[in-house]
N, C-alpha and C positions, 0 to 999 in steps of 0.2 A: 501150591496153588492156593491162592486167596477163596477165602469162604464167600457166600452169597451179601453177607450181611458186612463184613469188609468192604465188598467192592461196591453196595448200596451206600456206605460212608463216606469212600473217595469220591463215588457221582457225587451226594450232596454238597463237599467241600469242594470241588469242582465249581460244581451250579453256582454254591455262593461265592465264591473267587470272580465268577465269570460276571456276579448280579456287581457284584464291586468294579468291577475293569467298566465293564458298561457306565453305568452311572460316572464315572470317573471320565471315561470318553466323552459321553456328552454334557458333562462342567465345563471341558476343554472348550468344544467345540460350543457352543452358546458364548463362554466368555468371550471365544474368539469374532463370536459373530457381532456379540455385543459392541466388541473393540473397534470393529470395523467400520457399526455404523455410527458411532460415536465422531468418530475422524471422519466419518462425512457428512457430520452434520446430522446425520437422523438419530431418531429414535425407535423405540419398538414398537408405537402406534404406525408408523411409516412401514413398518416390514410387515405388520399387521394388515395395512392398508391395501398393501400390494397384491397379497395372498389370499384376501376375501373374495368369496364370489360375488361377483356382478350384482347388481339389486334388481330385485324382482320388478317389473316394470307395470303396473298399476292395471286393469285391465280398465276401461272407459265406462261409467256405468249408461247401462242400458235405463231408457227412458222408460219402459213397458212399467206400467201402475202408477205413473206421477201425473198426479190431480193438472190438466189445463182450465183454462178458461171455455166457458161454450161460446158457438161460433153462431149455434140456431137456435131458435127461440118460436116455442108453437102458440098458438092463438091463447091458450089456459096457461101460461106460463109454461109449459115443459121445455129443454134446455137438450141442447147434445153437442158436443164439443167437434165434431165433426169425424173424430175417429170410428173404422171398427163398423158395423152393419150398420144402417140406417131404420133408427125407431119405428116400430108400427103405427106411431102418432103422427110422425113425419110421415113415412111412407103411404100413408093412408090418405095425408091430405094433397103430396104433390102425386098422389098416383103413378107412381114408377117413372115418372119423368123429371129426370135428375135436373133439368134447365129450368125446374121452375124453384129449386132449392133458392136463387137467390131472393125469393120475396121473404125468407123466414132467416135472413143473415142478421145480426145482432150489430147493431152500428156502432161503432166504434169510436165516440166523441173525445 
């Protein structure tokens, strides 16, 4: 019967036989891939192409903090773009009634 430290030498010569046969299988097989696409025409960017994932598809950016133009304009200059609560400067001078918003609209030449 083989010792401990025997049979720990034939695993390693095993293992390394087996790292050999491998490597050696897949030289085969890539040259043979290579061969193939060769003869039709492609190349390895093309097999690359193939097998990339999908591209990440951009999300749309959100407008929320992009400076507009103001749309009203209070008696002392004060400015409010129309978005978002209505100023206490505004509110105070159309008195909660939103129909009268259109005397403080900013004309647009």
């Amino acid at each position: 019967m083989a010792t401990a430290s025997e049979l720990r030498a034939q695993a390693e010569a095993l293992l390394a036989q087996a790292a050999e046969q491998e490597a050696s299988d897949k030289k085969k097989l890539f040259e043979g891939v290579k061969k193939k696409l060769e003869d039709g025409g492609y190349g390895i960017h093309d097999l690359m192409d193939y097998f990339a994932p999908p591209k990440a598809i951009k999300a749309k950016k959100s407008l929320a903090g992009t400076k507009i133009p103001s749309k009203y304009r209070g008696p002392n200059g004060e400015e409010w773009s129309g978005r978002g609560r209505v100023p206490a400067w505004l509110d105070t001078l159309i008195g909660g009634d939103k129909e009268k918003l259109s005397a403080y609209l900013i004309d647009k030449v």
